[in-house]
N, C-alpha and C positions, 0 to 999 in steps of 0.2 A: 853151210846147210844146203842141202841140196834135195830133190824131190825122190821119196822111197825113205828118206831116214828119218828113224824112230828115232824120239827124244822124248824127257819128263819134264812135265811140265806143273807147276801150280797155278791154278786160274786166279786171278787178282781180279775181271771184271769182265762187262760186256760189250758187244758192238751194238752196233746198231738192226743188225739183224737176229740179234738174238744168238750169236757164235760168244762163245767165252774165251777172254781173251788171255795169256800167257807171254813171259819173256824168256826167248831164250837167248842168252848171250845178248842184250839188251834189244831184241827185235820181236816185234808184237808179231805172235803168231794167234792167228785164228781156229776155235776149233767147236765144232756142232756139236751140240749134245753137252757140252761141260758149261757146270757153273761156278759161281766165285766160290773157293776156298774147296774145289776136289783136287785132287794130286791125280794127273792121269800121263798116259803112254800115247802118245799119237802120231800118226804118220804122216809126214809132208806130203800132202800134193799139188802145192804151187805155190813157187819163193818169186815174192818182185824181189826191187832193191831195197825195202825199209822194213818190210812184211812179210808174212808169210800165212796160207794156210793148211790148215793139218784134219785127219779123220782119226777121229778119236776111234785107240782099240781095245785100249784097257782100263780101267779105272782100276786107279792102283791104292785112292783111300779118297771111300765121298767123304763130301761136303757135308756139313751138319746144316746146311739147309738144301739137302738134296731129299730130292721124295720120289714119290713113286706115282707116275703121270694117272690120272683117270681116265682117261682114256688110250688105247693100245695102240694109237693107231697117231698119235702125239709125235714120235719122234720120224713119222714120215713125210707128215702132213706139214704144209708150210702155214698152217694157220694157227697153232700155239707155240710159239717160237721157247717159254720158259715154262710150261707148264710139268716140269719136272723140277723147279725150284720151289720151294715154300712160300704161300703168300705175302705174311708179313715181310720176308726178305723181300719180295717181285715190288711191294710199295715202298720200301727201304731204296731198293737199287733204282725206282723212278723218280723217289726226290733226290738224289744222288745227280740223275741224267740231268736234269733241271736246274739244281744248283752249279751243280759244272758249266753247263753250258753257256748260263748267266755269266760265272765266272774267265769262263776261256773265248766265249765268242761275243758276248755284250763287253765282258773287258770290264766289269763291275766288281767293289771289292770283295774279297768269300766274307767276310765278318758282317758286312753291312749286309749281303744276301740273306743269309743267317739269322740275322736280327729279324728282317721283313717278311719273312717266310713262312707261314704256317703250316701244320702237318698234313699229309697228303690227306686225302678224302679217300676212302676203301670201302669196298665192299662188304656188304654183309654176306652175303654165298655170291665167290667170284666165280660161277657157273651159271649157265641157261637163263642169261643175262642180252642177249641179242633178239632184236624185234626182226632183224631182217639176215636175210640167207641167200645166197646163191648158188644153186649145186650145178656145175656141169654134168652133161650126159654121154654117154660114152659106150664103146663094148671093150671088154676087158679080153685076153689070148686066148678064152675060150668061146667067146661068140656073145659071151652073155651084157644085156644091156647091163649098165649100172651106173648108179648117182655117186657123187661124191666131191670132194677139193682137191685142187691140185697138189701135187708132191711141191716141196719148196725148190723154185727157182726151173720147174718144168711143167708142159700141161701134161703129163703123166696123172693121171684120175684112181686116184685112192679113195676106191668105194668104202664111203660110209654115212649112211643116209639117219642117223641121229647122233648127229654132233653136240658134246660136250659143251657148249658156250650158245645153243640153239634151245629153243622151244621146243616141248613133247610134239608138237603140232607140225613140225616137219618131217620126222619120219611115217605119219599117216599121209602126209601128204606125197612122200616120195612112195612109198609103195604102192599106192593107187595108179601116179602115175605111170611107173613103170609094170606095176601087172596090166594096165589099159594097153601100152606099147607091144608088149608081148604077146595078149591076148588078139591087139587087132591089126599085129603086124607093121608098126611102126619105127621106122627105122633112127639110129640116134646118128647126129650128124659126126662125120669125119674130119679133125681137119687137116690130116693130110691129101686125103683127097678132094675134100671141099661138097665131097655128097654126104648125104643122109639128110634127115628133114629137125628134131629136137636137138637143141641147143643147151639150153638152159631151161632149169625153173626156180623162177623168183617169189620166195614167199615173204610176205610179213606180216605180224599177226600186234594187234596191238594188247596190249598188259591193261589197260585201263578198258577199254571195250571191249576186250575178250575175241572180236572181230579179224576174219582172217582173211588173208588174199593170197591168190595163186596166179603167176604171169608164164605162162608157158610160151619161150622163146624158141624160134624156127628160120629156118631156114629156106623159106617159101612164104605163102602165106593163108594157108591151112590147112586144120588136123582131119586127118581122116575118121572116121566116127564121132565126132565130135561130143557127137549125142550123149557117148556111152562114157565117153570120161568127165562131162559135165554130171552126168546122174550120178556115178562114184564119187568124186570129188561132195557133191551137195550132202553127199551123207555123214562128213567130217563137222563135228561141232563148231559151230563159228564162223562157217564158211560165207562170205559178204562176197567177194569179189573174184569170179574169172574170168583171165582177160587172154590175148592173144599178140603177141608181139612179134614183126619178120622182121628180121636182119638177114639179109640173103650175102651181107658184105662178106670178104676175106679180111677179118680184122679179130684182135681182141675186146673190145670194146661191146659189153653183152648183149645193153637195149637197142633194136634198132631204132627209126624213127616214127614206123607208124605202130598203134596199139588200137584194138580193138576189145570190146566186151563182149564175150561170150554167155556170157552172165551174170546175173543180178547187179552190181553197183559200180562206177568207173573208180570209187573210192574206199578207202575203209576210213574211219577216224579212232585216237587216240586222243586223251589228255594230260599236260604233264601238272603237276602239283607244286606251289610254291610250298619251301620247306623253311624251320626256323635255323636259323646256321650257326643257332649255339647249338643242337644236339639233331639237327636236320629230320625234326619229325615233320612228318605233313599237317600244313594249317588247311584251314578251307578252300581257300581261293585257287580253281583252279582254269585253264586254257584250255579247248579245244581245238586238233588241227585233222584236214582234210588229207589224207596220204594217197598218191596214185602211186604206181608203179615207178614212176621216173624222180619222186622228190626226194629231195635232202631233207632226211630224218635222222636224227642221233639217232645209232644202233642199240643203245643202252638207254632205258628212258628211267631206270629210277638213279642213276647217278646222275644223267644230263636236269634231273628235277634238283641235284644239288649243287651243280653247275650252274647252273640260271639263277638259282636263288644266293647265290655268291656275286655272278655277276652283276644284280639287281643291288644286293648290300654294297657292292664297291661303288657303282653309276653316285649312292648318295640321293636318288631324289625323294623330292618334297611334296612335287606335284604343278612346280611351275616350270619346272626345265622344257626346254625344246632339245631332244634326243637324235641321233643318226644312227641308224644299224647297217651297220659296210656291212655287202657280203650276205646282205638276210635270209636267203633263200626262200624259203615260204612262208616266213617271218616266224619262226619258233620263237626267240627272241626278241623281234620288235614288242609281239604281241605280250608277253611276258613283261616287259617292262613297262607298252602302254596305258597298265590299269593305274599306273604310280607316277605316268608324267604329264605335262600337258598336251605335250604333241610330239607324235614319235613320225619318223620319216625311216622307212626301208629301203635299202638298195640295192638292185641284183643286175646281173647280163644276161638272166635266163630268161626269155619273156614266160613259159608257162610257169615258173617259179613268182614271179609277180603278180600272175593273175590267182595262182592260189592262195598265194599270201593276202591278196584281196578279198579274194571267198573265205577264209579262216578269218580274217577281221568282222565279214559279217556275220560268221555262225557265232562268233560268242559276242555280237552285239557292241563291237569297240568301235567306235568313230572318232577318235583322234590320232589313228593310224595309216598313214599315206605311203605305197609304196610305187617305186619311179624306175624307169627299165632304165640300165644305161649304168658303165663305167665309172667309181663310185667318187675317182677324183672330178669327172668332168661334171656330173651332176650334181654335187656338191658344190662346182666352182659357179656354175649358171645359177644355182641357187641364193649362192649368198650376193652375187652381183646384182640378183631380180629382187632380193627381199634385203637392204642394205641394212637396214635399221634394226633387223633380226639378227640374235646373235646363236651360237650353237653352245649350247652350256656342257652336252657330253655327247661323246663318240663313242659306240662299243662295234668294237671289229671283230670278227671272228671267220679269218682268212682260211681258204684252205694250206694245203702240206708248207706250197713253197711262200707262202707269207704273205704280207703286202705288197701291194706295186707300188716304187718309188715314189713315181705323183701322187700317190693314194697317201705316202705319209706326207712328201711336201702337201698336200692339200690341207690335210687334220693341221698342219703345225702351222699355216698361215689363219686357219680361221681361229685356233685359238680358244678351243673348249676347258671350260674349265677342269675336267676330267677327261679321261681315255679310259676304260676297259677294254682289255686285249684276251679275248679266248683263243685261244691256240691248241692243236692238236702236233706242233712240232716243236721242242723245246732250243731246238738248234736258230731258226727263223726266228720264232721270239726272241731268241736274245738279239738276235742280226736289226730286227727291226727298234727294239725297247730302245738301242743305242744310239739309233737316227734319233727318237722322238726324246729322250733325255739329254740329246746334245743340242736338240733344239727349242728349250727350256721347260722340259719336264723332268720332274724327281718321280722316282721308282717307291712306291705307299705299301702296297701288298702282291704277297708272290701265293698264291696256294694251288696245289696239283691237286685232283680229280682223277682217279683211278677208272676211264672208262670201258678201259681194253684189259680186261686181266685175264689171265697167262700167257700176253703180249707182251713186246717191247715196247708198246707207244703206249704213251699217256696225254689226257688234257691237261691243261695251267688256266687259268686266269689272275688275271694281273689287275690292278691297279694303280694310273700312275697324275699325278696332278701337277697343274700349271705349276711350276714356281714364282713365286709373289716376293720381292726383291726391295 
């Protein structure tokens, strides 16, 4: 096999980036745009030694779960990686990702995964499901400014300022911005040369408060007329928060460090809703959280409402347990849990992540909710050495991409909870970690995925996994 030659292929599955994968002559070739069970023609453009990838040219017999993308702009854009496959298939091939992974990297056996597993959590409309948005700013070969997402795997700006998996409320808001830019001369930033002044803009709008926010990111530190795009903008329904953010770095990384209000509130708020998780309708009881621009908020808040109320039925409490949330960020979760336990303790490294997690404790009035800045094994460890007599009855973690940090499971596995909940956003790390904490005498109770990302490759799990008692 060599690079330029065509060859057919049948796609049997996918990667990780959402490429469907093919064998030919038993080497897995990659190739964009196909999915499991189309028969297509595609052309090598890069052979390792095990692999290989290819650019699909023909489809030569779809797939019967092949469809026709909702949005046109789907097969450029790197942010719906399968939204040319059929949904129930996209939940099909996520518990698939997850039971495999159990399988081939926790090394747990497929029958027993199978048994523990419950069916994925889906969507009811797996579209205009994202509370938060980031569109870079840009001029496209004819001069003209324009919003949009990156092409997959370049910062290439494929304008399109009402994204499929967004809110109606950011295309008003992008075309404001951009008629303000144009009308008062405001230039979008470069980065190849590292001039222009707009960056980005960050909206998020919350579902439950109907409450919207605008962060217009630059590359200085501010807009010229300011006046006249804060008057525009306030005439969009729901409008609570805009703010102004400079990053003047040469980096990818969007927010800089300082932000400022330009108007009305540094915050918007949202609520999530506990559900019942026999058929995940919303009961009464529900949280309020304080959102700025820089916090960790699930992008999806009516699946993350039955995410939380999964991980609430696993934790098991009663009302006497003392709780730990690794990883809380602005406590979504601790606070979620502490209406049902005695005392919940949050952990983060972010310090403004802990003080709003402290302010969303008092807006809905919870005092049994303590959150503590600092590394989640070492704060844990001073902890239970200061309170000896205190025991930790459940842990629920909920790590980013690349998982836990080693001392963070030795830490859980010396103090000895009688449960773990593990929320994960990467099925490959769950299983890398579930194996440390099973081989250090915990059994694996329940596995169920949470579809939060649909017409992505990634999905949530949550886990349950309990002491074993011998």
């Amino acid at each position: 096999m060599q690079k330029n030659d065509l060859i057919e292929l049948t796609i049997e599955d996918i990667g990780m980036d959402g490429a469907g994968i093919g064998r030919y002559h038993g080497m897995a070739v990659f190739v964009k745009d196909a999915v499991i069970g189309d028969k297509v023609l595609a052309k090598i453009t890069k052979v390792k030694k095990t692999y290989a990838y290819a650019r699909l040219t023909e489809l030569k017999e779809a797939s019967p779960v092949r469809v026709e993308p909702s949005c046109i702009y789907a097969r450029a854009c790197g942010g719906c990686q399968i939204q040319h496959m059929d949904y129930q298939a996209q939940l099909s091939f996520k518990e698939r990702k997850i039971h495999d992974s159990l399988v081939r990297i926790g090394g747990f056996d497929a029958e027993f995964i199978t048994h523990v597993t419950d069916p994925i959590v889906g969507m009811e409309v797996p579209f205009y499901y994202r509370n938060k948005a980031q569109f870079p700013i840009g001029v496209n070969a004819a001069g003209e400014t324009v919003a949009g997402f990156y092409a997959g795997r370049t910062h290439s700006i494929i304008p399109n300022i009402d994204c499929a998996l967004g809110v109606s409320a950011n295309k008003a808001v992008l075309e404001t911005v951009l008629n303000y830019m144009n009308d008062c001369g405001v230039s979008a930033y470069d980065e190849r040369t590292k001039q222009g002044l707009v960056r980005h803009v960050l909206i998020r709008y919350g579902f439950d408060s109907k409450e919207l926010m605008v962060c217009i990111v630059v590359n200085g530190t501010r807009l010229p007329e300011e006046q006249v795009l804060i008057g525009r903008l306030c005439e969009i329904k729901g409008m609570k928060s805009i703010s102004l953010n400079s990053n003047p770095k040469d980096t990818n990384v969007i927010l800089g460090d300082r932000t400022k209000v330009l108007w009305g509130d540094p915050v918007i708020t949202d609520a999530l809703y506990l559900r019942d998780t026999a058929d995940f309708k919303r009961l009464g009881e529900k949280t309020v959280y304080r959102i700025s621009p820089q916090s960790f908020y699930q992008v999806n808040p009516i699946q993350t409402e039955k995410l939380y109320s999964l991980a609430l039925e696993y934790a098991g409490l009663t009302g006497e347990e003392t709780v730990w949330d690794l990883y809380c960020g602005i406590g979504t979760i601790s606070l979620f849990l502490a209406k049902h336990a005695k005392k919940v303790f949050g952990v983060e490294v972010v310090p403004q992540a802990v003080e709003d997690a402290a302010a969303n404790a008092a807006l809905n009035g919870i005092e049994n909710a303590s959150f503590l800045l600092g590394k989640a094994e070492d704060v844990l460890t001073k902890w239970s050495h200061e309170n000896a007599q205190e025991r930790v009855d459940v842990i629920v973690v909920d790590p980013p991409r690349k998982g836990c940090d080693s001392k963070c499971l030795e830490t859980m596995l010396h103090l000895q909870p009688e449960r773990i909940v593990y929320v994960s956003c990467d099925p490959a790390t769950l299983a890398r970690d579930l194996r440390v904490l099973c081989n250090g005498g915990y059994e694996l109770k329940k596995v169920r995925g949470v579809d939060q990302f649909g017409q992505t490759v990634h999905t949530e799990c949550v886990v349950e996994i309990q002491k074993k008692h011998i």
